[in-house]
C-alpha positions in Angstrom: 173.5 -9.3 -152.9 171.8 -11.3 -155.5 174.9 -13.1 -156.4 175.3 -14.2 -152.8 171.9 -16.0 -153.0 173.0 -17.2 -156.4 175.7 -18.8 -154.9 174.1 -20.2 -151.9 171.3 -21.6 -153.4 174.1 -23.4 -155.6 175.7 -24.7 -153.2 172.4 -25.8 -150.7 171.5 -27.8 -154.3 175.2 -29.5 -155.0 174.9 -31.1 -151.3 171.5 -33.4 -151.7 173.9 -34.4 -155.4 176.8 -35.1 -154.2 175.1 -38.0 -151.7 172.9 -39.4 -154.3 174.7 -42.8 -154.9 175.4 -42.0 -158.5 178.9 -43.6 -159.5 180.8 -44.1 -162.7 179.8 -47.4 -164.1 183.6 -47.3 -165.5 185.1 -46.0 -162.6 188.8 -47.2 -162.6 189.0 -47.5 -166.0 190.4 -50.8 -167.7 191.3 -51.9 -163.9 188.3 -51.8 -162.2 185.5 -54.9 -162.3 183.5 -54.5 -164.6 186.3 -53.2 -167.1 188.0 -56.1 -166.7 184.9 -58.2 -166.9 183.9 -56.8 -170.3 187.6 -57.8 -171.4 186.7 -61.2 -170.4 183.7 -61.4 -172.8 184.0 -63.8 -175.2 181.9 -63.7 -178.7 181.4 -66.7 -181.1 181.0 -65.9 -184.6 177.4 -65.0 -185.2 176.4 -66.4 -189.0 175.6 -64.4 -191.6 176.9 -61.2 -193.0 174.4 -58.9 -189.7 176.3 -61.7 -187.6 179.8 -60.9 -188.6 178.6 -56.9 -188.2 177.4 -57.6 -185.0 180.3 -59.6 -183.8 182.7 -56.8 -184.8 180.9 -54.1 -182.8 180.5 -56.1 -180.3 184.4 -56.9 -179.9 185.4 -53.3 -180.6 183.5 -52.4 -177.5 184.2 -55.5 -175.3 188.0 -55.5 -176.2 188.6 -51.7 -175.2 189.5 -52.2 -172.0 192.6 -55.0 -173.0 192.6 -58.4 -173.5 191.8 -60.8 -170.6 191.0 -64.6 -171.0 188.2 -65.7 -171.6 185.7 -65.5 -168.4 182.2 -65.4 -170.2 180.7 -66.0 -173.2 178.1 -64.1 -175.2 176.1 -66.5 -177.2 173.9 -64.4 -180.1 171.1 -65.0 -182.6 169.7 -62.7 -184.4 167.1 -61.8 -186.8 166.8 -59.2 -190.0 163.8 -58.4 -191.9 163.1 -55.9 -194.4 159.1 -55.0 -194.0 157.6 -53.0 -197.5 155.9 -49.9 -195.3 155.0 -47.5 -198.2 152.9 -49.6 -201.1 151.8 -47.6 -203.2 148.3 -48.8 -205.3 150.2 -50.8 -208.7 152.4 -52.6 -205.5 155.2 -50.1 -205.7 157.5 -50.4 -202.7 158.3 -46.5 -201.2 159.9 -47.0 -198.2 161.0 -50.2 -196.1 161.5 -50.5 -192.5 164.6 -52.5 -191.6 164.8 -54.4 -188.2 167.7 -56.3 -186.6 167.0 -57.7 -183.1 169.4 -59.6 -181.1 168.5 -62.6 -178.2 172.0 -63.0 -176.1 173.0 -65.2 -173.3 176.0 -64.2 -171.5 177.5 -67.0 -170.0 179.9 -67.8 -166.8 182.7 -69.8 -168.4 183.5 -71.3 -164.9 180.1 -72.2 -163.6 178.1 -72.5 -166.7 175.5 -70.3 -165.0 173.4 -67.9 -167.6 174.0 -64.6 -165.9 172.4 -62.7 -169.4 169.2 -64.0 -170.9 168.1 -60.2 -172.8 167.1 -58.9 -176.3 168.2 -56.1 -177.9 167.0 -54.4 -181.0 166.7 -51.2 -183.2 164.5 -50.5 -186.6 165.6 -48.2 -189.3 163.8 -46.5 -192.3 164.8 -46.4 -196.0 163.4 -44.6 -199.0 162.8 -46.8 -202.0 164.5 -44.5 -204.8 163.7 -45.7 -208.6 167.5 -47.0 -208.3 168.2 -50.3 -207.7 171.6 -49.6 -207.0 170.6 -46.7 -204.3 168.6 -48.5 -202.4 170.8 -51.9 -202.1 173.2 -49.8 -200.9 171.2 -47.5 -198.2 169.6 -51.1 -197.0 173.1 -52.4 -196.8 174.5 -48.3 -194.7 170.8 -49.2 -192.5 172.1 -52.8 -191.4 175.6 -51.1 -190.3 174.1 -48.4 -188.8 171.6 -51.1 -186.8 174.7 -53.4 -186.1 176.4 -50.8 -184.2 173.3 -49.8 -182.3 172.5 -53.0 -180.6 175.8 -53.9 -180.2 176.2 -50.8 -178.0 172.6 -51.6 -176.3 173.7 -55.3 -175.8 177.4 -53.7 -174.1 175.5 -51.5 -171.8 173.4 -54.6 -170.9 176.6 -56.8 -170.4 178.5 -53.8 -168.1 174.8 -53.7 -165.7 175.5 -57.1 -165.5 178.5 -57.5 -164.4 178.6 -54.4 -162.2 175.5 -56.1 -160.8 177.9 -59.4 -159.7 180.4 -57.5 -158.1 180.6 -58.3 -154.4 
């Protein structure tokens, strides 16, 4: 008997769900709009060593769903800082805070219409170890790791977008 209620209760709650609206932004796959739209993205090299990090996340993620020509452009700037956060009282550095933000226009090739006009960033935090060498290279892992984060929150961006200009 409880199981029945179970059951029913289930199923009265999968019915208001199942008319919610909620669709697969990437339903189709590489056919549908806005796969084929991302495909169409086109990425200028960004300067700088973040830039060419950037660029390459960026195209691994817009370049999944095939190659297309050229439709838009995504014009990026960016900016990375290293801020000191833990100073200790002779002016030791103990831990740095590393920020890479992103301002991106994505352009209509066709029309020359901005259809993008966003920023997108992330922050990370590094120890400051008494070895030069270790904390190049964790400052050098931290700007990867951030390059691959707002290239993901700039494609997310991009694919609203797009879904947004389908008809």
């Amino acid at each position: 008997m409880m199981r029945a209620r179970l059951a029913l209760l289930a199923c009265a709650l999968a019915v208001p769900l199942s008319a919610c609206g909620l669709e697969p932004m990437y339903a189709g796959g590489a056919s549908s709009a806005v796969g084929q739209g991302i495909a169409a993205v086109d990425v200028p090299p960004i300067p700088g060593r973040d830039g060419w990090l950037v660029r390459e996340a960026l195209q691994e993620r817009l370049g999944a769903a095939g190659e297309a020509a050229a439709r838009y452009r995504l014009d990026v700037r960016l900016d990375d800082s290293l801020q000191a956060l833990g100073v200790l009282n002779d002016d030791t550095i103990t831990r740095e805070r590393r920020i890479l933000r992103a301002r991106y226009q994505l352009i209509d090739l066709e029309t020359g219409e901005v259809l993008l006009d966003a920023t997108a960033g992330s922050d990370a935090g590094i120890d400051v170890v008494s070895s030069e060498y270790a904390t190049i290279a964790a400052e050098q892992r931290a700007l990867e790791n951030l390059a691959q984060e707002v290239a993901d929150r700039m494609t997310r961006q991009i694919a609203l977008t797009l879904r947004a200009q389908q008809p």
